[in-house]
N, C-alpha and C positions, 0 to 999 in steps of 0.2 A: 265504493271507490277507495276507500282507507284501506279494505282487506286486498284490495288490488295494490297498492301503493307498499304495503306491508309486503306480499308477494315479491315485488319487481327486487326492493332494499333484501331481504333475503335470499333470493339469487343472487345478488351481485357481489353482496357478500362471500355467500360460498365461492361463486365463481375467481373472486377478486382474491377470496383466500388461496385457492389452488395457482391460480395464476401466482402469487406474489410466490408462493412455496416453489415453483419452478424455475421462477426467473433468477431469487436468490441460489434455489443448489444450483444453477448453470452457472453463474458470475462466482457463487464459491471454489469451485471447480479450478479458479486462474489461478489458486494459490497465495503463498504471504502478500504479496500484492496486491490482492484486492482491496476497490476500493471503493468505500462506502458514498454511494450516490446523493445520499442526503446529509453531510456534515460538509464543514467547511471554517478550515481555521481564523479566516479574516476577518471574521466581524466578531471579534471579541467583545466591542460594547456594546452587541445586541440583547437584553437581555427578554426570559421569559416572564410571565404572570407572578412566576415561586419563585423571581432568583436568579435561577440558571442560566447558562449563556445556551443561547439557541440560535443558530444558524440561520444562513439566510435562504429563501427559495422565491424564487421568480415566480413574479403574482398570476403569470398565466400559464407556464410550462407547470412549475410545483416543483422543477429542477432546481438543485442546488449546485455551487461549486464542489469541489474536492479536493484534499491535498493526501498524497500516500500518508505522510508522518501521521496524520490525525488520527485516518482513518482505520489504518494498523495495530497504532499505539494505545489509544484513547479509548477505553471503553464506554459505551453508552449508559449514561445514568437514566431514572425512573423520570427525574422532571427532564431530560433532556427529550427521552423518547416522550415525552405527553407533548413537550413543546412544541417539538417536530412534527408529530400527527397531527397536531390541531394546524399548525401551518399548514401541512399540504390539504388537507381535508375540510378544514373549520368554515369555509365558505362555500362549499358546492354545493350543498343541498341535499336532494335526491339522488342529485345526479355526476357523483364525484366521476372521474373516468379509472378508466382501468389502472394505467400505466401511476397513478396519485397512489391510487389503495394499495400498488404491490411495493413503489418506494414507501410507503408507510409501513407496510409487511416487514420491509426487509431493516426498518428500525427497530419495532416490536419485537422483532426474532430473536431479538440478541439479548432480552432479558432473559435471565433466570427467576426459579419460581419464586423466592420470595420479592425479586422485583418486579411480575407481575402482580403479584395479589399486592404489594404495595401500590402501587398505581392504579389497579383498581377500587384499593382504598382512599383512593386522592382524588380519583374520576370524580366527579357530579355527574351524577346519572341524573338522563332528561330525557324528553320525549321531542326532541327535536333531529331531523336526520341525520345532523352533523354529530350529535350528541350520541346517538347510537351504536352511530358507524365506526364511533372511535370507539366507541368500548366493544365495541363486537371484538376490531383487534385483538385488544387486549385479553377477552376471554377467551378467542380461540386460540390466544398463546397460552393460556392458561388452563386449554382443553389439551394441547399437545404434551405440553409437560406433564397434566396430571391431572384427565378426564373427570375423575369421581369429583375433585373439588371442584370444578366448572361447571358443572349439574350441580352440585350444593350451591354454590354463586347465586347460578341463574334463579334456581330458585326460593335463594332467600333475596334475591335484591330486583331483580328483572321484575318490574309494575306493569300492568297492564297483560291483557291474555295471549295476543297477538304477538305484540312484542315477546314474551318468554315462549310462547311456539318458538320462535323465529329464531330466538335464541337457540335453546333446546336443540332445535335441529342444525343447528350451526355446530354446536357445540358434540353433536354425534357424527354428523357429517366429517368432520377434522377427525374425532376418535377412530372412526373406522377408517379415514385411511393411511392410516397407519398399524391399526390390528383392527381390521373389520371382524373376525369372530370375538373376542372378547367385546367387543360395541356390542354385537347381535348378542349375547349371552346376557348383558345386561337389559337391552330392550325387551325380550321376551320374559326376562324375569319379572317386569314391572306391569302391575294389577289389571286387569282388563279394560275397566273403566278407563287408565291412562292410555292403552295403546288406542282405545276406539276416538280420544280426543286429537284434536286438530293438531296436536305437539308428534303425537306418536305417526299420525300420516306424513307429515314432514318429514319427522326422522327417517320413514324409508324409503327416501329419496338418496340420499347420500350412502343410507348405509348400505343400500342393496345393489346398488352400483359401482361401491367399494369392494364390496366383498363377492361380486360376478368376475370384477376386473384379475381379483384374483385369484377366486376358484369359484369357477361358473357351476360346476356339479353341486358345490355346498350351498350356494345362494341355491339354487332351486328345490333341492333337496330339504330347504327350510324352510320353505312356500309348501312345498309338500307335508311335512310333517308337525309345523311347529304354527299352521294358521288354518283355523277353524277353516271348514270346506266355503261356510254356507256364510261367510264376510268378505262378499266381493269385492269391496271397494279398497282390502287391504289387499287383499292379493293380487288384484288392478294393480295400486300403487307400486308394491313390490316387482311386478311381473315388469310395468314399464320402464320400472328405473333399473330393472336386469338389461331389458333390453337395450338401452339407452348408451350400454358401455361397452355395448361388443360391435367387433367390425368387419367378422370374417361369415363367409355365407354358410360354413357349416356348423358356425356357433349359433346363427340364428335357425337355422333347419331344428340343431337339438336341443335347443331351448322350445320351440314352436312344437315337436315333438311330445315333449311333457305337457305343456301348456293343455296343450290338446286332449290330455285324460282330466282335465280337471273341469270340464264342461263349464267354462268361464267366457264367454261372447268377448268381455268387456278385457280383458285380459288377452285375449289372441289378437284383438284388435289392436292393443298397445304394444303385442311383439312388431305387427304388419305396421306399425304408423314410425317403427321407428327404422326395420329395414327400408321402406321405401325412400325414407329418406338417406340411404347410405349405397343400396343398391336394388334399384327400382326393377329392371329388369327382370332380376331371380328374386325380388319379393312377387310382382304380380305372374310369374309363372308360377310360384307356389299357390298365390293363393285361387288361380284359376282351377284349383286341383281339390278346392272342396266342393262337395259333392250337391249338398245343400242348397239351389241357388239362394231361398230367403236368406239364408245364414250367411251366404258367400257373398251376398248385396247390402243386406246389412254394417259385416265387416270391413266391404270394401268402402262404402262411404264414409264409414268415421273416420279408418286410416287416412284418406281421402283429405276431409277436411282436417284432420291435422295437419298432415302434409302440403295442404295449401295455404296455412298459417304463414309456416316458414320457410319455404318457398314455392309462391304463389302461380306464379307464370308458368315454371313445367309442371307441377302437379295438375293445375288448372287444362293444360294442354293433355297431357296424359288420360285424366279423367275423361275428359270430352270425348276421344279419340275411342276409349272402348264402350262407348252409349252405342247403343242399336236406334236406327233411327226415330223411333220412336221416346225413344229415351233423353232427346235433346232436350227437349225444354226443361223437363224435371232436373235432369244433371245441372245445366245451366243455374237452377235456381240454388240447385246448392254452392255452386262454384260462387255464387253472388252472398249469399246467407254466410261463407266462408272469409271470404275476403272483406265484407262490410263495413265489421268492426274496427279493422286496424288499417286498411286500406283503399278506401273507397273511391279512391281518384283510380288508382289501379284497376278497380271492381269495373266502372264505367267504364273506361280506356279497354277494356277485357270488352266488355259489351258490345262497344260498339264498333269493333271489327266482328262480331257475328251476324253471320249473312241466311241464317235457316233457323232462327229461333225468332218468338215475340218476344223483342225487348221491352215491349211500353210496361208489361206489371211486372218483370224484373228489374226495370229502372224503378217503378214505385218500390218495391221490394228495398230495395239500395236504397234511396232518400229516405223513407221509413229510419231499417235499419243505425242508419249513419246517423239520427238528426239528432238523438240525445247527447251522444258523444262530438258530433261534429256539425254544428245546426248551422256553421258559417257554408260547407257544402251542401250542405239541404237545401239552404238558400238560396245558393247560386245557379242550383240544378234542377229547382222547383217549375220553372218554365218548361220541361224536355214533359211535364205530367200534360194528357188530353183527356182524362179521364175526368167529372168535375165533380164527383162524390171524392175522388182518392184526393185531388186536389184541396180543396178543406181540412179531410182529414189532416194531408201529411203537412197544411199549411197553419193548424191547431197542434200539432207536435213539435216542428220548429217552433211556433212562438211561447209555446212553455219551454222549449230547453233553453231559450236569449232570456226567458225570465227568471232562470236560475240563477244566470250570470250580471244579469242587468235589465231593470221592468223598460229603462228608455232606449237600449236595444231591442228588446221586444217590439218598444210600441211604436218604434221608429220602421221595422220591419214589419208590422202589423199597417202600417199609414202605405208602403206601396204599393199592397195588394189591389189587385180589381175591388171596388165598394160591393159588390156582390158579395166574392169571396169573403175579407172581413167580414159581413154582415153576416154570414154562413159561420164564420170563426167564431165570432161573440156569442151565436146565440147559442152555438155548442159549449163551449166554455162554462156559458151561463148555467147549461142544464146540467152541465157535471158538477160544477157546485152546488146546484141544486137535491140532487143526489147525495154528495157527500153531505150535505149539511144534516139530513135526515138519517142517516146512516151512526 
């Protein structure tokens, strides 16, 4: 869960980094007149933590007023801009929104370097989200101006492992795009040991879709030459975050092309998971054209189930649609296996408008699936099970995932079962502890 949690906060980061870089060069673009969204000269006797006068922002929007003269005139100091990020950011959590993290961007932007590294010498680094996400800012302003010290930063101050990935890869992801060969020049230079760790797989997320964006022959060309044959898992990485950034169907044809001598399953798969998702039509006429069916079912179902990650409903339809009939039930389990995790109201609602499959172990399948992560729909959907072996089981899976959360939800949940079923619960229970304790 934490390394999931860590994931989400490092996407949103990058993403909120590139967003906030956009939205500022557009609004810079209006000339002397612009005007800085987050200051506002009227509340002078606001002050911050250090002093400084900090501005106001609306405790839900995160919007500020603004007045031209300030905005223009006034440059942004070190406690100003710390005061400000902590306003718009200091209470969201996990989950700041977009539109927060890019007006906090477009504060950050306006330091120079040594008012970045002073601010990040003012920061209190913590391990709390808000506490992160404000200094991620800060570094990746301090990755723009001057990459090497930002990698020095992270890693003399960034605690915890996760965390300095996270960083790390923030902090390349920024450097490449703005010179993705010198990013890539540096990552290959550093020890094997580090690219094969969890920092270096990150890092080729940004930089390898940096540097396709910009010249798709060099990025591939350094899949080719500059990564061991026989380290799938990087050349995966790199392969999907190429493919990730192109949009035109003969860029994916010659990136697919190369891919294709590198006898990588896992890597063709992630060019095919990212056209379908941009142009479904000329990705599955391509790939009806390998020759291999194992190979060519294989790749189609992973693309498959990535593609019904995000979005579920026409990939889901799509899939269905080329099953030979025999093929129904099986595709179906995957469309269920795909959709489980993250949308299981959907996954059901999918179910049960189909009229030529057996939905009863695809529905167990779905409650199963769903009940660690979501044990309130397990629950509710635990009546549609006839089976009264699955029915136990899946009735001894929700009641440990409410014991996660809470033992008198559990056993509140556990009191409205048939006295049967409970008594089939307990004694299962009993014997896995029983097991465990010997063990």
């Amino acid at each position: 869960m934490k390394l999931l949690i860590g994931s989400l906060w490092i996407a949103t980061v990058i993403c909120a980094y590139w967003y906030g870089t956009s939205q500022l060069n557009s609004q810079q673009t209006a000339g002397p007149g612009y005007v800085n969204i987050a200051t506002d000269a009227a509340t002078a006797d606001k002050q911050n933590v250090t002093g400084s006068k900090v501005l106001p922002v609306d405790e839900e929007t995160g919007e500020g007023a603004v007045t031209n003269a300030q905005s223009a005139h006034k440059p942004v100091t070190v406690d100003d801009a710390i005061a400000q990020t902590q306003a718009l950011l200091g209470d969201m959590g996990w989950s700041p929104t977009m539109a927060s993290i890019a007006k906090a961007y477009a504060i950050v932007s306006q330091l120079n370097l040594e008012q970045t590294l002073a601010a990040l010498n003012q920061l209190e680094y913590g391990d709390s989200p808000e506490s992160l996400q404000i200094t991620m800012l800060f570094i990746n302003r301090l990755a723009e101006l001057s990459p090497l010290q930002a990698i020095d930063y992270v890693n003399l101050n960034v605690t915890g492992s996760m965390q300095k990935d996270g960083a790390m890869a923030a902090v390349i992801a920024t450097w490449a795009d703005s010179d993705p060969h010198a990013a890539l020049q540096w990552y290959l230079s550093q020890p094997e040991d580090t690219r094969q760790q969890a920092m270096g797989r990150f890092a080729l997320g940004g930089l390898f879709s940096s540097l396709a964006r910009q010249d798709l022959d060099a990025a591939i060309s350094s899949i080719e030459t500059d990564f061991d044959a026989n380290d799938f898992e990087a050349i995966q990485y790199a392969i999907s975050s190429t493919a990730r950034s192109l949009q035109k169907t003969e860029d994916f044809e010659y990136l697919l092309e190369r891919v294709q001598a590198m006898d990588n399953d896992s890597a063709l798969q992630a060019v095919f998971s990212s056209w379908l998702a941009k142009e479904p039509d000329e990705a599955l006429a391509r790939l009806d054209l390998i020759s291999d069916p194992e190979q060519k079912q294989a790749i189609e179902e992973r693309a498959f189930r990535s593609w019904m990650v995000r979005e579920p409903e026409e990939a889901a339809e799509r899939f269905m649609q080329r099953a030979a009939p025999d093929q129904r039930q099986s595709r179906a389990k995957v469309v269920v296996e795909a959709m489980s995790f993250n949308q299981p109201e959907q996954a059901l609602s999918w179910l049960n408008r189909q009229t030529d499959i057996d939905t009863q172990p695809l529905t167990s399948e779905l409650i199963s699936r769903s009940a660690y992560r979501n044990p309130q729909f397990a629950d509710q959907n635990l009546h549609k099970i006839t089976n009264q072996d699955d029915l136990t089981r899946l009735t001894s899976r929700v009641y440990q995932s409410y014991s996660r959360y809470s033992q008198a939800k559990a056993d509140e949940f556990l009191s409205r079962q048939l006295p049967a079923v409970r008594e089939q619960v307990l004694t299962r229970l009993k014997r896995v502890e029983e097991i465990r304790s010997r063990g």
